[in-house]
C-alpha positions as a Python dict, from the first residue, in 0.01 Angstrom:
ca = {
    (1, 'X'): (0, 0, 0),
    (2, 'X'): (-116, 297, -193),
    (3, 'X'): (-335, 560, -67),
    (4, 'X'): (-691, 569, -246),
    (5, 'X'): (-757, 900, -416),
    (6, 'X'): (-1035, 1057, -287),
    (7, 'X'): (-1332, 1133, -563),
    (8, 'X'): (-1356, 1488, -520),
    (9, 'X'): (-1051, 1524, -639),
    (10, 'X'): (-1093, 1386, -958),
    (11, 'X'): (-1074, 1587, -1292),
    (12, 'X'): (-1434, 1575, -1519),
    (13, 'X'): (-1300, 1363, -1801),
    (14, 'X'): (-1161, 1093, -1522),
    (15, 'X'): (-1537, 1109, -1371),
    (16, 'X'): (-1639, 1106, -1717),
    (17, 'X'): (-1443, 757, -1788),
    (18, 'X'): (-1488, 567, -1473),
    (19, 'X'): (-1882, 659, -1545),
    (20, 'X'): (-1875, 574, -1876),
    (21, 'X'): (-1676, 229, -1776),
    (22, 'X'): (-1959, 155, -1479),
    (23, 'X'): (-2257, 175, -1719),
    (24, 'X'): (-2076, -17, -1931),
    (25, 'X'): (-2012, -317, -1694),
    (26, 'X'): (-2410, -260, -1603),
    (27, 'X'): (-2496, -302, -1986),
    (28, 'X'): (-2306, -651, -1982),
    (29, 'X'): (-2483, -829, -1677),
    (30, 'X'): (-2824, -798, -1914),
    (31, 'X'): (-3043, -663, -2136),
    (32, 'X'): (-3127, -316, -1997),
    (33, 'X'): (-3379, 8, -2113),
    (34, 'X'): (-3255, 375, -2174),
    (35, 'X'): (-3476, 460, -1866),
    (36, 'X'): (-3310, 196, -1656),
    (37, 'X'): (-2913, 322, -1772),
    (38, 'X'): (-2977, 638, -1743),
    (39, 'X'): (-3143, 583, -1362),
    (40, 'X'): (-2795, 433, -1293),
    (41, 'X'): (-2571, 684, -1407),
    (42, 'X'): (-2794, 917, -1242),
    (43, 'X'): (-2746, 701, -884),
    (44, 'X'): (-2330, 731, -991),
    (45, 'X'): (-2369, 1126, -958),
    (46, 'X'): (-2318, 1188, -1403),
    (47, 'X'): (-2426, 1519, -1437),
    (48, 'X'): (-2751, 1539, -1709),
    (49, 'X'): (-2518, 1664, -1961),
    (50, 'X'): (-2310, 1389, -1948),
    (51, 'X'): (-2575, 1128, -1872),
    (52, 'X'): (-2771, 1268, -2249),
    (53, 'X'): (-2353, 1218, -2405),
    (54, 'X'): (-2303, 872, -2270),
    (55, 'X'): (-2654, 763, -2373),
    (56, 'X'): (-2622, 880, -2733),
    (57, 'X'): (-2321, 698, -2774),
    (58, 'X'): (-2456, 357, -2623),
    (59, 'X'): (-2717, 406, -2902),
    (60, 'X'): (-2508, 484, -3168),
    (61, 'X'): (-2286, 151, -3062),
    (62, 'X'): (-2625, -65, -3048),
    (63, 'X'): (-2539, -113, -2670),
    (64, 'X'): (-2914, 78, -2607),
    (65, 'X'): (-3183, -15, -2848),
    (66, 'X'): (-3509, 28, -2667),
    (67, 'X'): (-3729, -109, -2972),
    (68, 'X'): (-3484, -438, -2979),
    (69, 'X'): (-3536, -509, -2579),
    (70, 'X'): (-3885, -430, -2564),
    (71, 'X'): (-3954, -685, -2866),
    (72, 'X'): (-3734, -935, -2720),
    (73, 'X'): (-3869, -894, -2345),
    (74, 'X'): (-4212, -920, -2488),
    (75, 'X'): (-4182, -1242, -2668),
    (76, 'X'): (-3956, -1400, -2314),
    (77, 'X'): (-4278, -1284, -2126),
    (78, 'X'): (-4569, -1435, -2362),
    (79, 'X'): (-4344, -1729, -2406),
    (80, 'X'): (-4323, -1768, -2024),
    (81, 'X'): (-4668, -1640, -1928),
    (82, 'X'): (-4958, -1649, -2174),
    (83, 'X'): (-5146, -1325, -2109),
    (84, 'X'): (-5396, -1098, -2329),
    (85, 'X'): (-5217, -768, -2495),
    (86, 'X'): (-5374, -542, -2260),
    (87, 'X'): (-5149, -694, -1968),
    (88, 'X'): (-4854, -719, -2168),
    (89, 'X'): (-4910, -357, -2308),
    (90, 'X'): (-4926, -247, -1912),
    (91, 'X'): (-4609, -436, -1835),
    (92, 'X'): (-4428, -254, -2116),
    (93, 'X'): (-4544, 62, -1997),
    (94, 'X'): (-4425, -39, -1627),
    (95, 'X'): (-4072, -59, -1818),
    (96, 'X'): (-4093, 293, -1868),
    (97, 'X'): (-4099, 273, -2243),
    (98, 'X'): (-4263, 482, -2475),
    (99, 'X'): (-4639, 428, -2625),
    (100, 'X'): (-4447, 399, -2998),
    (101, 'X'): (-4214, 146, -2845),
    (102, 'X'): (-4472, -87, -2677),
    (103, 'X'): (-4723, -57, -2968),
    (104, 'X'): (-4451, -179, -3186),
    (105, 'X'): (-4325, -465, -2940),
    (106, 'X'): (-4660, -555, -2903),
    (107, 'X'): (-4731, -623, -3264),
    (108, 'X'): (-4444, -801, -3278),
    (109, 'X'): (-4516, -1020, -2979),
    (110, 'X'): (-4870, -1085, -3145),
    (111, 'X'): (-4757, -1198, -3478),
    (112, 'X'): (-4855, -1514, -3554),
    (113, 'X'): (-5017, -1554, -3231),
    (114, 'X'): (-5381, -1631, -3166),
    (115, 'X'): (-5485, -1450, -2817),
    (116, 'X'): (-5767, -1708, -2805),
    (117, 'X'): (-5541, -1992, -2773),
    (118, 'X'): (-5284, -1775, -2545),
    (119, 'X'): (-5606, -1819, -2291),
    (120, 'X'): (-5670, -2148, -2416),
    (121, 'X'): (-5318, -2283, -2267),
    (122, 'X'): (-5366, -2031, -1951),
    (123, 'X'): (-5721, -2212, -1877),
    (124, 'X'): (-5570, -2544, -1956),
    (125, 'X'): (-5224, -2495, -1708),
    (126, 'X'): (-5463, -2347, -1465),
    (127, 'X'): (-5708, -2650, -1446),
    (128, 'X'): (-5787, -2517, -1034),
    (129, 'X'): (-6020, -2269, -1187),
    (130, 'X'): (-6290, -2488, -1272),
    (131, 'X'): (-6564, -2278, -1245),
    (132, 'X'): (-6662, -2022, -1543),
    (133, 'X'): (-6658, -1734, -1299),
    (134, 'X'): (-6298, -1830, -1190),
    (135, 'X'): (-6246, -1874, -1499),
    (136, 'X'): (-6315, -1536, -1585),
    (137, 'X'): (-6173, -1375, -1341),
    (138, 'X'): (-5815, -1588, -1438),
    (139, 'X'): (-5819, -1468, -1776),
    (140, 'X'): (-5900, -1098, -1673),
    (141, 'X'): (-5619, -1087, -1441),
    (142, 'X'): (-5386, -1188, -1696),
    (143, 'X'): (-5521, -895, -1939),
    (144, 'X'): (-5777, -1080, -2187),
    (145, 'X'): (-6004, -886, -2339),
    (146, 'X'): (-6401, -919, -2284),
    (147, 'X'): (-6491, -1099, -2628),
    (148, 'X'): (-6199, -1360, -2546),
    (149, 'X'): (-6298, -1453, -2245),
    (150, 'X'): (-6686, -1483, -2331),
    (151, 'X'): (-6632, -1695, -2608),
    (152, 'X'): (-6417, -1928, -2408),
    (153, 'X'): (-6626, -1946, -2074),
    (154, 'X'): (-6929, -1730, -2162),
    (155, 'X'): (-7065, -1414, -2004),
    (156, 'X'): (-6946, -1368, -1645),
    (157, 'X'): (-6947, -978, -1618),
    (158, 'X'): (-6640, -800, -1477),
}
């Protein structure tokens, strides 16, 4: 059986690869933010300079593309919840993704989207809140604007 070799005794451009080769296998399992690889590589113990190399080459290969995920996480999430653009603008912001990024995604989301029927289908898959103040509240929670919600279950007040 062979001895392990300890870590510290690794040369830079080994700690370089086997970095390199762990964010990689991280970037397979799923779709994943600059913010969220570069959190990882900072958990593995990459140094900053090496953490800004690795990332620049992940975007350069298309392996990081904030603009792509944050579209394509966007349009998962109103597909799977129907929510008003002021929840799914705080969601995208939760990511940790810049305000060009998420006002971008969230045109993109939008398009070709009414918001009025988004909280149409939320009021109708929700048929427990059957009470305009419920109501209300339902559609607030799930980030509808004011003039959406009072033209669908008139003026509650926040």
């Amino acid at each position: 059986m062979q001895a392990k070799r300890h870590r510290s005794a690794e040369t830079p451009d080994r700690a370089a690869e086997r970095l390199e080769k762990a964010a990689l296998r991280y970037l397979t399992r799923r779709d994943r933010t600059e913010v969220q690889v570069r959190t990882y590589l900072e958990r593995a113990g990459a140094a900053p300079a090496l953490i800004a190399i690795l990332l620049a080459q992940f975007r350069r290969r298309g392996y990081v593309n904030d603009a792509a995920y944050a579209v394509r996480w966007a349009g998962a999430r109103l597909a799977q919840r129907p929510m008003g653009r002021d929840r799914l603008e705080a969601e995208l912001t939760a990511q940790g993704f810049e305000a060009q990024t998420v006002a971008a995604a969230l045109a993109q989301a939008y398009e070709g989207r009414n918001e009025q029927d988004l909280a149409r289908t939320l009021l109708h898959a929700r048929a427990g809140a059957r009470t305009q103040t419920k109501q209300a509240a339902l559609l607030r929670r799930h980030g509808f604007d004011e003039e959406i919600i009072q033209h669908l279950v008139g003026d509650q007040g926040p």
